[in-house]
CHARMM internal coordinates of N, CA and C (Angstrom, degrees):
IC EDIT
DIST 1 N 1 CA 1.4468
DIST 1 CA 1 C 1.5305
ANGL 1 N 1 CA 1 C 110.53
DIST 1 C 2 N 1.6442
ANGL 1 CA 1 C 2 N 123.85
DIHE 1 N 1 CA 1 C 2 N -55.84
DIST 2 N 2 CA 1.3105
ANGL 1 C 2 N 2 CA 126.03
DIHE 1 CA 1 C 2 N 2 CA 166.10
DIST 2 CA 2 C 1.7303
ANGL 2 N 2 CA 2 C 107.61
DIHE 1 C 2 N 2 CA 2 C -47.96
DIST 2 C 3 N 1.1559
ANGL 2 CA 2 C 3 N 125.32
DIHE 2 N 2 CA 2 C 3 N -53.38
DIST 3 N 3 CA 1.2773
ANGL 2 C 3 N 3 CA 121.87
DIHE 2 CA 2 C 3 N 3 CA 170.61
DIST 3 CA 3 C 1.4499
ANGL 3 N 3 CA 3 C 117.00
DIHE 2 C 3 N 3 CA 3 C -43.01
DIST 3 C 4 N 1.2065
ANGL 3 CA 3 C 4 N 131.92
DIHE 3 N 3 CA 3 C 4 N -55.89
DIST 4 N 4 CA 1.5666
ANGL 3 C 4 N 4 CA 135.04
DIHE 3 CA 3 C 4 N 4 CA 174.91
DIST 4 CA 4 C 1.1580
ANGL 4 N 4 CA 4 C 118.89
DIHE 3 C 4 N 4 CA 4 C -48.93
DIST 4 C 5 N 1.2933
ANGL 4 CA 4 C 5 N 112.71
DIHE 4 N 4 CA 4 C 5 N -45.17
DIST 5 N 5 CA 1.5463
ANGL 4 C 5 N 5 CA 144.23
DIHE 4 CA 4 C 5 N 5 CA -161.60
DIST 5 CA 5 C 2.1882
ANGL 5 N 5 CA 5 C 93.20
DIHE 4 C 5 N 5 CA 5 C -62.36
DIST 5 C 6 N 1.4297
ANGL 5 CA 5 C 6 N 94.23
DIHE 5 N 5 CA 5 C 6 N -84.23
DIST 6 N 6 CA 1.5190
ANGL 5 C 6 N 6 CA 111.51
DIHE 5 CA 5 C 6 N 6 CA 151.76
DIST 6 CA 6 C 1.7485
ANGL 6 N 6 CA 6 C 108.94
DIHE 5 C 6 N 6 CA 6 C -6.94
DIST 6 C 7 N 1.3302
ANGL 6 CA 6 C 7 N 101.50
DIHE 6 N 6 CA 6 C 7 N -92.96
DIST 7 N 7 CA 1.5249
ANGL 6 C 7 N 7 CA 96.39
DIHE 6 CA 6 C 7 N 7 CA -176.45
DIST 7 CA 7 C 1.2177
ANGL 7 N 7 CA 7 C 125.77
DIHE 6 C 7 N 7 CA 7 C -64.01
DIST 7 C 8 N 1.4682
ANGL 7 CA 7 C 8 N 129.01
DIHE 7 N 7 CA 7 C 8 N -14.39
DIST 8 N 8 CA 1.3472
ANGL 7 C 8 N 8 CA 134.36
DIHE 7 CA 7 C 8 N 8 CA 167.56
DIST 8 CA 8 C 1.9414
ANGL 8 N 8 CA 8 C 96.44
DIHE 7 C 8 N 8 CA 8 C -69.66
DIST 8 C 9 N 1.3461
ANGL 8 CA 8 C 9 N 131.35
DIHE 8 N 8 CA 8 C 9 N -31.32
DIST 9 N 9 CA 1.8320
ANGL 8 C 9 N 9 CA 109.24
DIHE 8 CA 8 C 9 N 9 CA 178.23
DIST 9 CA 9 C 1.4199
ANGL 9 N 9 CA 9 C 92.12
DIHE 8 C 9 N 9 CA 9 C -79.34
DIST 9 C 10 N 0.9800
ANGL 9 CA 9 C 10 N 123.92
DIHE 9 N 9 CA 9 C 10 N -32.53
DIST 10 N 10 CA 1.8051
ANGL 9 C 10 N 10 CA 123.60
DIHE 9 CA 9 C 10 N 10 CA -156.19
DIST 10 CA 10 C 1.9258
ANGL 10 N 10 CA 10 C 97.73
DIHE 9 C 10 N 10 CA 10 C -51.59
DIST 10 C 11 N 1.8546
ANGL 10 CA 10 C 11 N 93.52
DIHE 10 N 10 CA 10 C 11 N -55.22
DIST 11 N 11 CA 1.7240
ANGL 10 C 11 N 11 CA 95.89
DIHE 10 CA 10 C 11 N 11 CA -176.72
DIST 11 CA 11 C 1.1298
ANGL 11 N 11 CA 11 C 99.98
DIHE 10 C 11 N 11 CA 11 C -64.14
DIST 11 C 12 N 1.8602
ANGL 11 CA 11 C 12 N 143.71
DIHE 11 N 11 CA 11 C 12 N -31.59
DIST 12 N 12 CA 1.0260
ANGL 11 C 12 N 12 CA 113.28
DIHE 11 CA 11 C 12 N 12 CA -155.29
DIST 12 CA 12 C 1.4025
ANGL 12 N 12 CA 12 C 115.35
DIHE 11 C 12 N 12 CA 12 C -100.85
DIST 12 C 13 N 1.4592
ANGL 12 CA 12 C 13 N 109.70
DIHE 12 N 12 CA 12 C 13 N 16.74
DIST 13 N 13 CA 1.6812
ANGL 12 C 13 N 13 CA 114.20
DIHE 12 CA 12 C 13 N 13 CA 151.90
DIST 13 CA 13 C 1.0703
ANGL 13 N 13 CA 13 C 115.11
DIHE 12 C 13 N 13 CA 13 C -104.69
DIST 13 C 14 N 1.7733
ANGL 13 CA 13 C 14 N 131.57
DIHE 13 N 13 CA 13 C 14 N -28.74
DIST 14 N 14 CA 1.2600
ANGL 13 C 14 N 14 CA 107.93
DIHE 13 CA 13 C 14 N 14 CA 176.80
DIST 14 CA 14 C 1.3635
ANGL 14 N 14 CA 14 C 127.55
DIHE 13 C 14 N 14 CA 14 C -89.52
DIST 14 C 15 N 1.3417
ANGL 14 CA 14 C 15 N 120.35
DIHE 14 N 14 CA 14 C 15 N 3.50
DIST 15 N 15 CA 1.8944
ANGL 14 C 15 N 15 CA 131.34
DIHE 14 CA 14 C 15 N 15 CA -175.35
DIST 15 CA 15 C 1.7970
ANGL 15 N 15 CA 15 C 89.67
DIHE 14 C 15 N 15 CA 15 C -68.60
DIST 15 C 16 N 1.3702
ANGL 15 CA 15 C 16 N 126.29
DIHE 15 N 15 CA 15 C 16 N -76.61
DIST 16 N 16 CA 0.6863
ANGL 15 C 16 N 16 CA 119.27
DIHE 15 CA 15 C 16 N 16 CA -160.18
DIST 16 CA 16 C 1.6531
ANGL 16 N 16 CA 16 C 128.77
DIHE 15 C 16 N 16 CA 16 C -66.35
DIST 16 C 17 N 1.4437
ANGL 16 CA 16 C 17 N 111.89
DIHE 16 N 16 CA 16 C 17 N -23.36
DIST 17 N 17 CA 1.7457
ANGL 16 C 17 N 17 CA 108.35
DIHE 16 CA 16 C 17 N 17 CA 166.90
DIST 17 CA 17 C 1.9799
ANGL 17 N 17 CA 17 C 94.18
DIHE 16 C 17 N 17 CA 17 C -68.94
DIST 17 C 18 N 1.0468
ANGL 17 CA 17 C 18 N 114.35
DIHE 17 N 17 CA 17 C 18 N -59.91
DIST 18 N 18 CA 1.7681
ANGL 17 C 18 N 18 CA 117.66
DIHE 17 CA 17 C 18 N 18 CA -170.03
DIST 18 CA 18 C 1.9919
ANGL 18 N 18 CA 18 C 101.79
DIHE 17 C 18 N 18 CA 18 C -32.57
DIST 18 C 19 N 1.5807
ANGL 18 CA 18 C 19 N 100.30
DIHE 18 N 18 CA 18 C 19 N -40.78
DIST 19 N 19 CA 1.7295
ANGL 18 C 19 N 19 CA 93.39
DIHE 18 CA 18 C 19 N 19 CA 176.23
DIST 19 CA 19 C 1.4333
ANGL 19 N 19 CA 19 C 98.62
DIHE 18 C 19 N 19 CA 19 C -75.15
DIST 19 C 20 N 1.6957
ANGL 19 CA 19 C 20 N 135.07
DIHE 19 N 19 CA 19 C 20 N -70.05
DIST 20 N 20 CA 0.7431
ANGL 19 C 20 N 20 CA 104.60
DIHE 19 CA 19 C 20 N 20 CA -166.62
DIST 20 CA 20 C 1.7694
ANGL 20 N 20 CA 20 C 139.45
DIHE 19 C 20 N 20 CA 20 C -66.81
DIST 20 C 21 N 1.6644
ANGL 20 CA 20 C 21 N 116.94
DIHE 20 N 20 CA 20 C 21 N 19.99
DIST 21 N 21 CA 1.1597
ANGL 20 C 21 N 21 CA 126.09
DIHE 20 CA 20 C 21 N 21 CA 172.38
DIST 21 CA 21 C 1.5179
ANGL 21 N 21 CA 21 C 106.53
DIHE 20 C 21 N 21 CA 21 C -85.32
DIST 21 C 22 N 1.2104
ANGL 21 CA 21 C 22 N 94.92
DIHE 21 N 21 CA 21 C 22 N -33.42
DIST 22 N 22 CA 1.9054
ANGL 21 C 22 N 22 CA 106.72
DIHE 21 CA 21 C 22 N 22 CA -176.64
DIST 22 CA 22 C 1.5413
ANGL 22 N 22 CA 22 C 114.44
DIHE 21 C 22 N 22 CA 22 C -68.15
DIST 22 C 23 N 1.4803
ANGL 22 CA 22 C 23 N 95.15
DIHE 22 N 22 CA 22 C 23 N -43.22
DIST 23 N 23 CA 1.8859
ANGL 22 C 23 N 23 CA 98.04
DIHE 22 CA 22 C 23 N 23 CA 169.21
DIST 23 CA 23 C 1.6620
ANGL 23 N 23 CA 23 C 123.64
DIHE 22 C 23 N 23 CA 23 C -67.66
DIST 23 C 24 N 1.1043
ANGL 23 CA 23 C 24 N 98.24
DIHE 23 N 23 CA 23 C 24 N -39.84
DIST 24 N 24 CA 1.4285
ANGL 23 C 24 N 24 CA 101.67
DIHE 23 CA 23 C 24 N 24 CA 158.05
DIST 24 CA 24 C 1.4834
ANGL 24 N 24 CA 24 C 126.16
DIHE 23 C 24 N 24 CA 24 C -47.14
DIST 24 C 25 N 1.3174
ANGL 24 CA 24 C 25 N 105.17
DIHE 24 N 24 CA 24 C 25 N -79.32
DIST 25 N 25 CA 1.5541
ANGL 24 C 25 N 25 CA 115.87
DIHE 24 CA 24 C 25 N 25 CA -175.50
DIST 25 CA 25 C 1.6327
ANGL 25 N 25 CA 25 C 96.70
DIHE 24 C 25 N 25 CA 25 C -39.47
DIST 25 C 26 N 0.9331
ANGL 25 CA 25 C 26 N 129.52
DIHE 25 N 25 CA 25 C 26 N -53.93
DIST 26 N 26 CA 1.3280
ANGL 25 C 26 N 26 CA 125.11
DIHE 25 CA 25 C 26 N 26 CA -168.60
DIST 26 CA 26 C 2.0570
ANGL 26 N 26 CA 26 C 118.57
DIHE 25 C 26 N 26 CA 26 C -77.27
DIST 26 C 27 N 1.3709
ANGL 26 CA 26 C 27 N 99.81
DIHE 26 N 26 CA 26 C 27 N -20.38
DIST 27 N 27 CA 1.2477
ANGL 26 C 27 N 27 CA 75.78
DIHE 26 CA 26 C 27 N 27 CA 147.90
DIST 27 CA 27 C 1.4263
ANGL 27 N 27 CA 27 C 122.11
DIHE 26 C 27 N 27 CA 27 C -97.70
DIST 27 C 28 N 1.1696
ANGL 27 CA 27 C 28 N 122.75
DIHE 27 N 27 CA 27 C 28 N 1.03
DIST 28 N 28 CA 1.4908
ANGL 27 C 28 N 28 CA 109.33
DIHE 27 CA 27 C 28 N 28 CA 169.82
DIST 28 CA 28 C 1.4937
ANGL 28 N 28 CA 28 C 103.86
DIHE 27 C 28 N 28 CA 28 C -67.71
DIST 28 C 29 N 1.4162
ANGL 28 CA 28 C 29 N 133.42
DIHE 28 N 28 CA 28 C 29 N -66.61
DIST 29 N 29 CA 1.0720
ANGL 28 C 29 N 29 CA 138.36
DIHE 28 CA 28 C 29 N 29 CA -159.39
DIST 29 CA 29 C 2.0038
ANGL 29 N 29 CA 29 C 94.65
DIHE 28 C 29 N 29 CA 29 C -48.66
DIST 29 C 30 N 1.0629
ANGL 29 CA 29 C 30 N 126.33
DIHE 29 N 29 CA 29 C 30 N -42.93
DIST 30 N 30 CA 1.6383
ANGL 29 C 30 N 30 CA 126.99
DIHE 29 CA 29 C 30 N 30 CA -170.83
DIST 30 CA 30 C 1.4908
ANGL 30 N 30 CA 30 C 81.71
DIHE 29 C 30 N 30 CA 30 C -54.89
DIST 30 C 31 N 1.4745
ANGL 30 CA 30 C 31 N 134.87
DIHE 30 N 30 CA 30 C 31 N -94.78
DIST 31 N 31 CA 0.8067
ANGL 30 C 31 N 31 CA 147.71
DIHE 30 CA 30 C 31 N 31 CA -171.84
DIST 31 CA 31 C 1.5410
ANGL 31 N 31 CA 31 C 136.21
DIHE 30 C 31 N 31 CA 31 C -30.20
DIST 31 C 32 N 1.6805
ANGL 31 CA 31 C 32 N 107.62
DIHE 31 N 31 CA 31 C 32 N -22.25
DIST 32 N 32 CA 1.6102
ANGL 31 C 32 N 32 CA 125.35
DIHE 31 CA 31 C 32 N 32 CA 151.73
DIST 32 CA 32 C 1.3607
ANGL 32 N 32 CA 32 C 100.14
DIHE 31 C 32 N 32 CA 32 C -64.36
DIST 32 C 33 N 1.1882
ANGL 32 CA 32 C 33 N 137.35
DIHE 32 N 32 CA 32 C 33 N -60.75
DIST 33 N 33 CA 1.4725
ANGL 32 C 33 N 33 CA 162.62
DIHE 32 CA 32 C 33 N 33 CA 164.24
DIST 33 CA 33 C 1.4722
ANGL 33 N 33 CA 33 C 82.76
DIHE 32 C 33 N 33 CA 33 C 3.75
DIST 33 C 34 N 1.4327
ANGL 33 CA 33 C 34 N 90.37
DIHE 33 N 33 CA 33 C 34 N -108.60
DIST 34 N 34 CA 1.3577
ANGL 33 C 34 N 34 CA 107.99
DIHE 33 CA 33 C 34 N 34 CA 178.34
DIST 34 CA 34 C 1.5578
ANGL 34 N 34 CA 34 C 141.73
DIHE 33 C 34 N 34 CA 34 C -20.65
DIST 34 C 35 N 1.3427
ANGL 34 CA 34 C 35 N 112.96
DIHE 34 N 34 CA 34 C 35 N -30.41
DIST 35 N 35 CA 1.2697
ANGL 34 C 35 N 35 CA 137.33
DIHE 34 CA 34 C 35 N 35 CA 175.36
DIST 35 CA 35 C 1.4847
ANGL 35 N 35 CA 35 C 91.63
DIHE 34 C 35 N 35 CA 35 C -66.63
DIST 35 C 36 N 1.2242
ANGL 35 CA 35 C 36 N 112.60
DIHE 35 N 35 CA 35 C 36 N -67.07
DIST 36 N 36 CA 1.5492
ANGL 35 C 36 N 36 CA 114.25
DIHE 35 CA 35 C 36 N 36 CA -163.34
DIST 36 CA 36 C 1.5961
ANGL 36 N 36 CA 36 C 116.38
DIHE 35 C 36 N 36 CA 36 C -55.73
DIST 36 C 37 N 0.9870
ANGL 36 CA 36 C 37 N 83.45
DIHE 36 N 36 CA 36 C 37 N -49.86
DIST 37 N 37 CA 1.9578
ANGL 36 C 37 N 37 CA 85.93
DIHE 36 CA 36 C 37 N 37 CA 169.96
DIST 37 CA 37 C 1.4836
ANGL 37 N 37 CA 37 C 102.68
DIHE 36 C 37 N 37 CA 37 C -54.58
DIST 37 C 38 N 0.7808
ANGL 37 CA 37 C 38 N 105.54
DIHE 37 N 37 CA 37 C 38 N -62.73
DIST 38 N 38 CA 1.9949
ANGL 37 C 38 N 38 CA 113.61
DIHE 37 CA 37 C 38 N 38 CA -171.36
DIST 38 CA 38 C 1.4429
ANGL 38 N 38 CA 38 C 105.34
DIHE 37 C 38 N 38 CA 38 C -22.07
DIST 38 C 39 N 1.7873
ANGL 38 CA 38 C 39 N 102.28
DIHE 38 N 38 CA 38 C 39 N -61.47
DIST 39 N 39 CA 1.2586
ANGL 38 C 39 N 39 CA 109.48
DIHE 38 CA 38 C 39 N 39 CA -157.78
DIST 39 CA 39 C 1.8380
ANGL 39 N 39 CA 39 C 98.73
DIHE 38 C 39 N 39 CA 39 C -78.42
DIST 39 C 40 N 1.5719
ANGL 39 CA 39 C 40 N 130.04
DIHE 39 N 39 CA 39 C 40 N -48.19
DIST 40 N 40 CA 1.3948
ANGL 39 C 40 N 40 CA 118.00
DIHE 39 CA 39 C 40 N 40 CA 169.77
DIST 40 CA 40 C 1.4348
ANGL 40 N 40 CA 40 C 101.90
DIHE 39 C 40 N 40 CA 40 C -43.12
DIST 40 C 41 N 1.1906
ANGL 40 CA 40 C 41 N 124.07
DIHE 40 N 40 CA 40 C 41 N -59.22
DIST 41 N 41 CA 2.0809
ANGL 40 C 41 N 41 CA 94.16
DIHE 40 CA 40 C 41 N 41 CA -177.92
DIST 41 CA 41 C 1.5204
ANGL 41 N 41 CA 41 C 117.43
DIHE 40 C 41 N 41 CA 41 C -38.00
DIST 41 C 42 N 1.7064
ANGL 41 CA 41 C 42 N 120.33
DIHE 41 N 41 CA 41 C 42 N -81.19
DIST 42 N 42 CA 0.7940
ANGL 41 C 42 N 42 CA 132.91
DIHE 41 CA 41 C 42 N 42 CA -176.73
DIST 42 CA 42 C 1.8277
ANGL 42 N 42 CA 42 C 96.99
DIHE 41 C 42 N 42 CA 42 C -51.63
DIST 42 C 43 N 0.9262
ANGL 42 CA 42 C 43 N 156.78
DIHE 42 N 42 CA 42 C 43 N -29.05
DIST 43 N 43 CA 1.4587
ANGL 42 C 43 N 43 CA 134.77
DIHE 42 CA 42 C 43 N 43 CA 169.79
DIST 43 CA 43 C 1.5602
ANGL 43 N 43 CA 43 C 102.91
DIHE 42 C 43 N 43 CA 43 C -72.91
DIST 43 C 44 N 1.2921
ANGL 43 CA 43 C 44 N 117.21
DIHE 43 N 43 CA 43 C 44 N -22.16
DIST 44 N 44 CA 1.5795
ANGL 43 C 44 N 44 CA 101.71
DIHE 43 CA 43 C 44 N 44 CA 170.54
DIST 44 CA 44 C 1.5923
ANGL 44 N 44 CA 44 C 124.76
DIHE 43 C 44 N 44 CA 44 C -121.88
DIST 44 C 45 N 1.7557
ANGL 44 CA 44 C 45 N 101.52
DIHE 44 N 44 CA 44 C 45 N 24.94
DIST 45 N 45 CA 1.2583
ANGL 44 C 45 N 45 CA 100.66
DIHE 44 CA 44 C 45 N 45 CA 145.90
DIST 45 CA 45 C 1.8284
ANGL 45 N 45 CA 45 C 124.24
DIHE 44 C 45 N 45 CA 45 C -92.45
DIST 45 C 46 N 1.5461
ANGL 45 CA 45 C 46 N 95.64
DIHE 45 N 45 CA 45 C 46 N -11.56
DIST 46 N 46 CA 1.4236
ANGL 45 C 46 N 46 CA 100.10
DIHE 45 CA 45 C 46 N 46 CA 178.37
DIST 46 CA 46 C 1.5407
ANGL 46 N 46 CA 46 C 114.97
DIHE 45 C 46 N 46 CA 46 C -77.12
DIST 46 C 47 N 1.2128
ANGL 46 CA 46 C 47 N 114.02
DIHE 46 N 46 CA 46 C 47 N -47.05
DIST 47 N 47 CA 1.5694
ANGL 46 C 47 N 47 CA 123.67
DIHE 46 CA 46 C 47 N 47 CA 170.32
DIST 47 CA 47 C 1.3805
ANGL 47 N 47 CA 47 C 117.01
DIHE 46 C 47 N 47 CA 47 C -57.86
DIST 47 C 48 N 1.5219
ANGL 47 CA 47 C 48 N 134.50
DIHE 47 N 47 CA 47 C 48 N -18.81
DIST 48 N 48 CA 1.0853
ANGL 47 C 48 N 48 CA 136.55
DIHE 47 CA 47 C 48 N 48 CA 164.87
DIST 48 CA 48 C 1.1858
ANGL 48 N 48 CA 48 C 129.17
DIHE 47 C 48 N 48 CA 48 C -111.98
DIST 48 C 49 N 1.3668
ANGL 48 CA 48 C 49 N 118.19
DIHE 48 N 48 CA 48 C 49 N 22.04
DIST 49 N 49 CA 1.2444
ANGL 48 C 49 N 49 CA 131.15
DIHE 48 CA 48 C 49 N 49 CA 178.49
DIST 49 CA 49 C 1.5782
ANGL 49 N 49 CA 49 C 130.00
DIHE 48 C 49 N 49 CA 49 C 40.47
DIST 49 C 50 N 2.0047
ANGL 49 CA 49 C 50 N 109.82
DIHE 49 N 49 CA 49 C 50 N 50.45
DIST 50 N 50 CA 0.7974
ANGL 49 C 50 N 50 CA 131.31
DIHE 49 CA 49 C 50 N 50 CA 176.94
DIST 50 CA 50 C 1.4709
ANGL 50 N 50 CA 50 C 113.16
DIHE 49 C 50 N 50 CA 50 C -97.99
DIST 50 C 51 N 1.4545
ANGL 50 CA 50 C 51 N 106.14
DIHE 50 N 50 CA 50 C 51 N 178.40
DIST 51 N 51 CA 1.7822
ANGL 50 C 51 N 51 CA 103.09
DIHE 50 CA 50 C 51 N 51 CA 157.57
DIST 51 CA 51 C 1.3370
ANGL 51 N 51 CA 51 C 117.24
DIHE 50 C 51 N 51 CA 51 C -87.21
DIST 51 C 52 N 1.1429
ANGL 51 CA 51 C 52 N 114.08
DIHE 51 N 51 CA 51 C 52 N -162.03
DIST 52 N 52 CA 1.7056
ANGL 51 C 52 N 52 CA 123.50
DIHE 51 CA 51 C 52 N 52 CA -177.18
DIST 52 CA 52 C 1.3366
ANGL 52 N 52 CA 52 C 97.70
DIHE 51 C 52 N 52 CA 52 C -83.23
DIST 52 C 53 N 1.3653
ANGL 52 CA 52 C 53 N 111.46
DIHE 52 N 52 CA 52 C 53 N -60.72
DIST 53 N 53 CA 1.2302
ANGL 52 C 53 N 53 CA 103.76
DIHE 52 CA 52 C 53 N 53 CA -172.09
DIST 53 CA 53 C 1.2698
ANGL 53 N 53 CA 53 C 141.71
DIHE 52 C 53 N 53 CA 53 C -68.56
DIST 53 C 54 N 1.8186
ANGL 53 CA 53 C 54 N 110.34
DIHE 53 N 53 CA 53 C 54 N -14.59
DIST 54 N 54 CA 1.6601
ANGL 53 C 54 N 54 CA 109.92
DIHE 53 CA 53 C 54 N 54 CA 171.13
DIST 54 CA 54 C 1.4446
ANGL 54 N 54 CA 54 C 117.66
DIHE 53 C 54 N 54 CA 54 C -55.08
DIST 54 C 55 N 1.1310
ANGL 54 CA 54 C 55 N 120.29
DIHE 54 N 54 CA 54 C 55 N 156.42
DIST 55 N 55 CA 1.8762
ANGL 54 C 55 N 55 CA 134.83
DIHE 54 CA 54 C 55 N 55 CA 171.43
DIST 55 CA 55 C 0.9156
ANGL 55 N 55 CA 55 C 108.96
DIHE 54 C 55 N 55 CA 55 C -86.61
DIST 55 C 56 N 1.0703
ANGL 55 CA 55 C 56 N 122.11
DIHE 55 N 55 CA 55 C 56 N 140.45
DIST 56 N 56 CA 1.7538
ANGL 55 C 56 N 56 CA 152.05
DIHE 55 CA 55 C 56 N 56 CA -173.34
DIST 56 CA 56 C 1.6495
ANGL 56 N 56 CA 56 C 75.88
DIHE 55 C 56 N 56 CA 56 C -109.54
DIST 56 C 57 N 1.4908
ANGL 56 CA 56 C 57 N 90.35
DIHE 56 N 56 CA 56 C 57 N 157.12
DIST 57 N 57 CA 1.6592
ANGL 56 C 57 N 57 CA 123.89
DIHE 56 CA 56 C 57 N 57 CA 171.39
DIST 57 CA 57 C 1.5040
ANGL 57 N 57 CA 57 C 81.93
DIHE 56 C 57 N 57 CA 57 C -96.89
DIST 57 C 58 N 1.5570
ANGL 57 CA 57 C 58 N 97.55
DIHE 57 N 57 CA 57 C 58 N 163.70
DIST 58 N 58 CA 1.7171
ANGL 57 C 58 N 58 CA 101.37
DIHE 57 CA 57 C 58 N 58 CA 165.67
DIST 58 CA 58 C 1.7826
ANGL 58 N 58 CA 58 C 128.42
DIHE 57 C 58 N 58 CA 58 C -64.40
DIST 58 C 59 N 1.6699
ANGL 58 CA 58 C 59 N 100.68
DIHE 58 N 58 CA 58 C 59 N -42.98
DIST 59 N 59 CA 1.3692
ANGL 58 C 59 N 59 CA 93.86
DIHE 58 CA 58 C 59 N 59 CA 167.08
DIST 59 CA 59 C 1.4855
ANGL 59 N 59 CA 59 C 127.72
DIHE 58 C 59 N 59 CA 59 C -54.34
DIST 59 C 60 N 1.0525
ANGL 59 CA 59 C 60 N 109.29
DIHE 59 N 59 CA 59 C 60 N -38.45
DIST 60 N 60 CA 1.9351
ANGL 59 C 60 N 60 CA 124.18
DIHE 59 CA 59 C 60 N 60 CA 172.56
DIST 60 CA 60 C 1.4192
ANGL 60 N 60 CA 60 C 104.20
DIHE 59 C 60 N 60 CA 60 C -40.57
DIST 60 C 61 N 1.3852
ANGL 60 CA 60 C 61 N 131.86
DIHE 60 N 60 CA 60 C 61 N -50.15
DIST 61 N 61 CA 1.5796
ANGL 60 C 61 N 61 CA 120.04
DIHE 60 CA 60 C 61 N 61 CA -177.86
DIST 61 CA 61 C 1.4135
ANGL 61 N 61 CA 61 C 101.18
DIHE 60 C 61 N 61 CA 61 C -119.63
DIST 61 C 62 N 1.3116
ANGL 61 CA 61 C 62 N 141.64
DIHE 61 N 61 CA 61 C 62 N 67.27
DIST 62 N 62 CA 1.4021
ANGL 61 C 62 N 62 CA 135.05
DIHE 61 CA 61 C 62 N 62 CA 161.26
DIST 62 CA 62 C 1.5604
ANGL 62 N 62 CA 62 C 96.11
DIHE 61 C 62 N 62 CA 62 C -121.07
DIST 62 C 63 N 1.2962
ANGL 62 CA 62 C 63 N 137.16
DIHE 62 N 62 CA 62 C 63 N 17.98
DIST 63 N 63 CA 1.4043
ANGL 62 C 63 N 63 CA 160.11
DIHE 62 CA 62 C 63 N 63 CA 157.05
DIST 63 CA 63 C 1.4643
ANGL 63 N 63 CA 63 C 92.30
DIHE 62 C 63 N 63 CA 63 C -67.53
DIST 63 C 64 N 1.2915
ANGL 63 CA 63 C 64 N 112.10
DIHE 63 N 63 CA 63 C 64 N -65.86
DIST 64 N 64 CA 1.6419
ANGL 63 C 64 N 64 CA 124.07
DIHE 63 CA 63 C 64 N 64 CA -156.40
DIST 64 CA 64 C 1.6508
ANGL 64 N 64 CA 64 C 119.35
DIHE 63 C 64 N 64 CA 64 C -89.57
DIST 64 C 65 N 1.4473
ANGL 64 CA 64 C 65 N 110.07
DIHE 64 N 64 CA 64 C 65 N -9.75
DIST 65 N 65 CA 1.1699
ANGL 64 C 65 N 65 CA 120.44
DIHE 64 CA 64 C 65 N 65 CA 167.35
DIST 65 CA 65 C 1.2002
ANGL 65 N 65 CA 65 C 130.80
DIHE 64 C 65 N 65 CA 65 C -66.40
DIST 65 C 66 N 1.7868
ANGL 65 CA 65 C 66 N 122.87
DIHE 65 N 65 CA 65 C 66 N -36.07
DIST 66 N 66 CA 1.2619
ANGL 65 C 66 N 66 CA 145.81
DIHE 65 CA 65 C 66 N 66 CA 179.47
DIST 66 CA 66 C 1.4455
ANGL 66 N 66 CA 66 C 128.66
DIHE 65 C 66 N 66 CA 66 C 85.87
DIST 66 C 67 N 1.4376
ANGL 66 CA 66 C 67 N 110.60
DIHE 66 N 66 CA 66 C 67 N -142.71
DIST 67 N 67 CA 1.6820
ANGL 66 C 67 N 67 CA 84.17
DIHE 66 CA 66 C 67 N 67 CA 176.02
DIST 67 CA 67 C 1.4804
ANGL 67 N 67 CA 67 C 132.16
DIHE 66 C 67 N 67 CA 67 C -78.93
DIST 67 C 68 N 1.6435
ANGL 67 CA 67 C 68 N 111.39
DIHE 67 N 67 CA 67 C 68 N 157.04
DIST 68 N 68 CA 1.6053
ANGL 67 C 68 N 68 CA 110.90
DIHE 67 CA 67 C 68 N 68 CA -170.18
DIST 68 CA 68 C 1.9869
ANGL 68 N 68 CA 68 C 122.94
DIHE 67 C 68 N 68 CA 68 C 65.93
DIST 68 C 69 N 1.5983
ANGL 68 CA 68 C 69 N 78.93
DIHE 68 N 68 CA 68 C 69 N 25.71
DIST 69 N 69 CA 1.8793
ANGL 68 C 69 N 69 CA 80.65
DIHE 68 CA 68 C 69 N 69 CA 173.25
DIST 69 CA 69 C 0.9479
ANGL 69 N 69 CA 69 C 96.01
DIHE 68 C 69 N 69 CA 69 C -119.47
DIST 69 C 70 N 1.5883
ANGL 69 CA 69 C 70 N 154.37
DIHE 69 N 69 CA 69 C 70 N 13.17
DIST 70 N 70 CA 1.2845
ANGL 69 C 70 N 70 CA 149.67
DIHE 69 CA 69 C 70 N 70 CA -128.47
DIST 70 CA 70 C 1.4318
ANGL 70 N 70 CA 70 C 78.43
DIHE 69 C 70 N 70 CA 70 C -152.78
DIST 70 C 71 N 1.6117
ANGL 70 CA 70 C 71 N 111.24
DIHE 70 N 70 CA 70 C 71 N 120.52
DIST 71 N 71 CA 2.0119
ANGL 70 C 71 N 71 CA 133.35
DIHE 70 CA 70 C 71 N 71 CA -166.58
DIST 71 CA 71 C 1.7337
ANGL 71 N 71 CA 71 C 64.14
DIHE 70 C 71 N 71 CA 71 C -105.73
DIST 71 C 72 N 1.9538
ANGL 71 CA 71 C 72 N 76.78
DIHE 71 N 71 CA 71 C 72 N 137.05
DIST 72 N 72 CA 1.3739
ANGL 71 C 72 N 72 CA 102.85
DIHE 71 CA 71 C 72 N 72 CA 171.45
DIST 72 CA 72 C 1.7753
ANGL 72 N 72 CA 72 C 108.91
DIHE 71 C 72 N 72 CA 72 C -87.78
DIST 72 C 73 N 1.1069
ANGL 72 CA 72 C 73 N 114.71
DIHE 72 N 72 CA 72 C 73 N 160.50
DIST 73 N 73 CA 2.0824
ANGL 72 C 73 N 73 CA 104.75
DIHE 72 CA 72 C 73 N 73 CA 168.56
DIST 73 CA 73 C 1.4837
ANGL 73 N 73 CA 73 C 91.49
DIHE 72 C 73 N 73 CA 73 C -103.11
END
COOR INIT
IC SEED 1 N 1 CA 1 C
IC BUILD
């Protein structure tokens, strides 16, 4: 019973840091995300002699994304 007892506080400190490690990691990964796109624009507004701010279509920077950005037909 002391044994159960035991592992029943154990989960009930580590469930909740383990989510908030999980929410984290994942907004980092959104936020790597984002970076990467950023920079394929701006790497292919420089190569095409645009500004920063014009829009690329999606095909326009999936060149600059690398592997596994390239939609299969």
């Amino acid at each position: 019973m002391i044994v159960v007892a035991i592992i029943g506080l154990l989960a009930a400190i580590a469930i909740p840091n383990f989510v908030r490690a999980r929410a984290t990691s994942q907004a980092n990964a959104c936020i790597n995300n984002l970076r990467q796109v950023d920079g394929a624009k701006q790497q292919w507004a420089l190569e095409n002699n645009k500004v920063g701010t014009d829009t690329p279509v999606d095909t326009d920077i999936q060149v600059y994304l690398g592997r596994g950005a390239v939609a299969s037909s």
